[in-house]
PADREN-524591 format. One record per residue (C-alpha): x, y, z. Coordinates in steps of 0.02 Angstrom, whole numbers, plus 32768, in hexadecimal, padded with zeros to 4 digits. Example, Ala and Ser with C-alpha at 12.3 -4.5 7.8 and 13.67 -1.06 7.14 Angstrom:
BEGIN
82677F1F8186;82AC7FCB8165;
END
This chain:
BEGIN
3BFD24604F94;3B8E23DD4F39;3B8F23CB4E86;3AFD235A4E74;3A8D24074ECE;3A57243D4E07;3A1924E44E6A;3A6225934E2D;3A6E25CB4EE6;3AF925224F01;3B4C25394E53;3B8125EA4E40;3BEB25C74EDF;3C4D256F4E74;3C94261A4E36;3CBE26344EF0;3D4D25B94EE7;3DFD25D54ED6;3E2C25C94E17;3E94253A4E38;3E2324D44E96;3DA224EC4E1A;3E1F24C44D86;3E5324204DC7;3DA723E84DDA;3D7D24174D2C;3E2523DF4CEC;3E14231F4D2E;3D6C231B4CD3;3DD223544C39;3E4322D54C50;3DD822334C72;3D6B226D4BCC;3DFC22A64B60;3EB022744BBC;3F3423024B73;3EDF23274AD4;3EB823CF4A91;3E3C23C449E1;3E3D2434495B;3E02244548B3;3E3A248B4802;3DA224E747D8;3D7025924782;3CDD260547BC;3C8B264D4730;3C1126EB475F;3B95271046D0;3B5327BC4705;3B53282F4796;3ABE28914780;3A38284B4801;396E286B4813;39AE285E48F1;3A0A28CF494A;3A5B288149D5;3AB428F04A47;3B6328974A5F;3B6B287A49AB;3C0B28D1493D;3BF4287148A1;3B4D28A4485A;3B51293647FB;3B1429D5486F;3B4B2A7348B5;3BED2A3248FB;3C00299E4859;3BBC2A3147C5;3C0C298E472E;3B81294446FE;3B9D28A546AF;3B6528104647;3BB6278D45DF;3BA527424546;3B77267D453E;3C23268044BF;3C9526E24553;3C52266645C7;3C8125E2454F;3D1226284538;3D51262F45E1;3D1C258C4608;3D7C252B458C;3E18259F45B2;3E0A25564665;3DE224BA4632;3E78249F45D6;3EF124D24661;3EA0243E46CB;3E042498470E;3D7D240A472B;3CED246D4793;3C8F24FB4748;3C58256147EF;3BB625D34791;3B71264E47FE;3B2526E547B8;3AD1277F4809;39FC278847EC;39F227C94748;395B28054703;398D27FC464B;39B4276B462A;393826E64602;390F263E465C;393A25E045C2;39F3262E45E0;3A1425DB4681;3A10252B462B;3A4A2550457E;3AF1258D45D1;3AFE24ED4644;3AC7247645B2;3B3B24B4453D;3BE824BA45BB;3BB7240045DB;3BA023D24526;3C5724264506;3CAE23EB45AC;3C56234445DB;3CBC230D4662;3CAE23BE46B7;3C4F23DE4750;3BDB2453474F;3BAB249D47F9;3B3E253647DC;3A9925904825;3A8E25C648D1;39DF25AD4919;39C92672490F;39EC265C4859;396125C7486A;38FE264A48C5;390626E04855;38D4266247C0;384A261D482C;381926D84849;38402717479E;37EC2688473D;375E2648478F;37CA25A0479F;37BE2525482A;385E2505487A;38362453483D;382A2472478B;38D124EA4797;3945246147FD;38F823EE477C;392D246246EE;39CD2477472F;3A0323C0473D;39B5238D4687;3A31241E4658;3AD023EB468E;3AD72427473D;3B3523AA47B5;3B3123F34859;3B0424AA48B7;3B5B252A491E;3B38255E49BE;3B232610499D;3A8C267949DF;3A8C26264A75;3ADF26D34AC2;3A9126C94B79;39DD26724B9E;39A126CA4C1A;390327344BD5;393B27E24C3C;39DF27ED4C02;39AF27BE4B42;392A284A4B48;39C528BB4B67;3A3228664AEB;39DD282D4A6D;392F28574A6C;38C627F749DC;3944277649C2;391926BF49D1;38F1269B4A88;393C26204B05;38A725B04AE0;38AF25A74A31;397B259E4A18;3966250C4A90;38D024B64A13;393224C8498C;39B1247049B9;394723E14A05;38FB23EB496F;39A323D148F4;39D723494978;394422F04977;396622DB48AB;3A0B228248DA;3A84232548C9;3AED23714939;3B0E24304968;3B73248D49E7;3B3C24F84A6D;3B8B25A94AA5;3B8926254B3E;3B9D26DE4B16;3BE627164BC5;3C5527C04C0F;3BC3282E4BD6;3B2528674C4B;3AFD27B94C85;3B1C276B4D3C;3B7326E54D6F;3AC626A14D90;3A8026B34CFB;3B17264F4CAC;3AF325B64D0E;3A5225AF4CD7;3A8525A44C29;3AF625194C41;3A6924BC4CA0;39F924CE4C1E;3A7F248C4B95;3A9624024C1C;39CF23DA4C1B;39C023D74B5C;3A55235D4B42;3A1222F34BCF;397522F04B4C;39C722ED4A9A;3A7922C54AC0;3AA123274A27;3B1B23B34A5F;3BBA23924A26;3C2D242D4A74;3C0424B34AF5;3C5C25644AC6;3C6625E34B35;3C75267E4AE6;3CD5270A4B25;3C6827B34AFC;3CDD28384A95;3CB428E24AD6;3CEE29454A36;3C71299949BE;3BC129694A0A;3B4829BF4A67;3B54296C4B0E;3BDE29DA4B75;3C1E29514BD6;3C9F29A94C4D;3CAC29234CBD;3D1428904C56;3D2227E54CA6;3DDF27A24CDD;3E3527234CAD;3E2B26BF4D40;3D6C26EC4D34;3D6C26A54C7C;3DC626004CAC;3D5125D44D2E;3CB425EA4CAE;3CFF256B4C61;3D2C24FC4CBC;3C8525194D13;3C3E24E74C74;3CBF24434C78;3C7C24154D20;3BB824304CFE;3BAD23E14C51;3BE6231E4C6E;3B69230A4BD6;3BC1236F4B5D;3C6223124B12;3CC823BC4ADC;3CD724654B38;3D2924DA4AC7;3DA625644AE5;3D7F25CF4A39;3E1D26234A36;3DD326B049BB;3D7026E24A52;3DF326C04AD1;3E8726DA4A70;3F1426624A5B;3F5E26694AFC;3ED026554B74;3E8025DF4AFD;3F17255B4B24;3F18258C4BCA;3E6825594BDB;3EA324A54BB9;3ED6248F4C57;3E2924DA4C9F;3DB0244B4C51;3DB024874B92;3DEF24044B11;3DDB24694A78;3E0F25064A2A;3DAA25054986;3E1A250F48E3;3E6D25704854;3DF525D84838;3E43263547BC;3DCA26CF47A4;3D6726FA484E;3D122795484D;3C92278F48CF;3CF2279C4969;3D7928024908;3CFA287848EF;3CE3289849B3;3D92289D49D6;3DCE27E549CF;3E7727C64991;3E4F275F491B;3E3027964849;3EAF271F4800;3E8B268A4853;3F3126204886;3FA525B6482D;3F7C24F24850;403824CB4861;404A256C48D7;3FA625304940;3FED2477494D;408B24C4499E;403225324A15;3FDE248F4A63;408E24354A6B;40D824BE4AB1;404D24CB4B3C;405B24184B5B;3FD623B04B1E;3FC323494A79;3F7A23A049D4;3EE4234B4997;3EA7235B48DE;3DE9233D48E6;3D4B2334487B;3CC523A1489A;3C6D232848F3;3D0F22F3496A;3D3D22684919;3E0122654922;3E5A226D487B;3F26228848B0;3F8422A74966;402522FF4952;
END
């Protein structure tokens, strides 16, 4: 088949090749970017709240009929944790919070000004553009004047979250008054354009098609052809447990490996693909090395959004353990910035 035919019709026949096939294609791309290197980070997620103005469908961790602990911390438990993590080694504050409607905008930036005043060699990557979207909503804010508000406070880079799957039919089912494809993809433009740098994700193993997930990838592909400010591509792997979706059918794991390295193959324009073994789990998240991915994501250390659909993955993992993982699968652990600079190989 021929890559360079961008069409959805040529592309998803991708997923008709054998596994093997398909890895090697994605895995000399892997190699020629990133030779036998697998990144990872020491980081800590901190999540402020759970309770959420949306109600998306394949959600566990907002608080709900299925999630009835309603949450919200304190700007001194937040502080709290963060310098805890910080001094075991920590360097990248991951902030993601759920849409709450009690808290005021002011909060946002108070909480990011004040962990960079504190910890001012820390990264701060924080705000998903449905976070940006619920403000812009909320507030009567532009998405200019927020991304603006956000860097002046501290914030360094942004997630990829909300992303889930761009295609307008399935969002109606799965998230229905969220941001839309459109507007997650401004954003980011938008934050780019300033000079920063985000991620971008792929919710997948839920209602959508294998058609509607090449389209997403495309249009990550056509915005970093633009702004050139992607720095990872994360395909998430949708956790079934406590939602309101009733997924029966569950993606394989030969299924799962060829998304990715789908995603390897499609995105010469993104540097990273990331195997986020919270989503994956351990396991299939080094296995996915060898598939086009050249990242697992990090520590961790607390992780309760995919834990809260099912993932195995609360505690985080030990850096020492993670760095013997990716010996013992064969490549060579990485310690990276949040940005991908390298720091340490081991």
């Amino acid at each position: 088949m021929d890559i360079n035919d961008l069409s959805i019709d040529n592309l998803v026949k991708l997923y008709d090749l054998d596994l093997f096939e398909l890895g090697d294609m994605a895995h000399s791309i892997r190699e020629d970017i990133h030779s036998n290197k697998v990144y990872f980070n020491v980081n800590r997620h901190i999540n402020p709240s759970n309770i959420c103005a949306d109600i998306c469908k394949f959600c566990a961790f907002s608080s709900h009929r299925k999630n009835p602990n309603p949450y919200e911390m304190t700007k001194e438990e937040i502080l709290g944790d963060a310098a805890s993590a910080y001094n075991r080694g920590a360097r990248e504050f991951h902030i993601v919070s759920a849409h709450n409607p009690n808290y005021p905008y002011a909060w946002y930036f108070d909480i990011f000004k004040t962990l960079k005043d504190k910890f001012s060699d820390i990264h701060i990557k924080a705000m998903t553009a449905a976070e940006v979207d619920f403000l812009h909503r909320r507030f009567n804010k532009s998405y200019e004047n927020i991304l603006q508000d956000m860097q002046d406070s501290g914030v360094d880079s942004m997630p990829g979250g909300g992303a889930e799957i761009f295609a307008s039919e399935v969002r109606e089912k799965i998230c229905k008054g969220k941001v839309d494809a459109q507007n997650w993809l401004k954003i980011h433009s938008i934050w780019h354009s300033m000079g920063k740098k985000s991620n971008a994700t792929m919710l997948f193993g839920h209602i959508e098609s294998k058609e509607h997930r090449i389209h997403h990838i495309l249009e990550i592909r056509k915005l970093q052809d633009k702004s050139d400010g992607f720095n990872a591509f994360i395909p998430l792997l949708y956790q079934r447990q406590n939602n309101f979706l009733n997924v029966k059918k569950f993606p394989s794991g030969i299924e799962i490996l060829k998304t990715i390295a789908i995603s390897r193959i499609l995105l010469p324009n993104v540097p990273n693909i990331k195997a986020y073994w919270a989503t994956l789990g351990l396991n299939l998240a080094l296995v996915s090395q060898e598939f086009g991915a050249n990242d697992i994501d990090g520590t961790i250390e607390i992780e309760n959004i995919q834990s809260a659909g099912g993932a195995n993955s609360k505690r985080g993992i030990n850096k020492d353990e993670l760095i013997s993982q990716i010996k013992d699968a064969g490549f060579i652990p990485v310690l990276r910035d949040s940005l991908y600079n390298e720091i340490e190989s081991y």
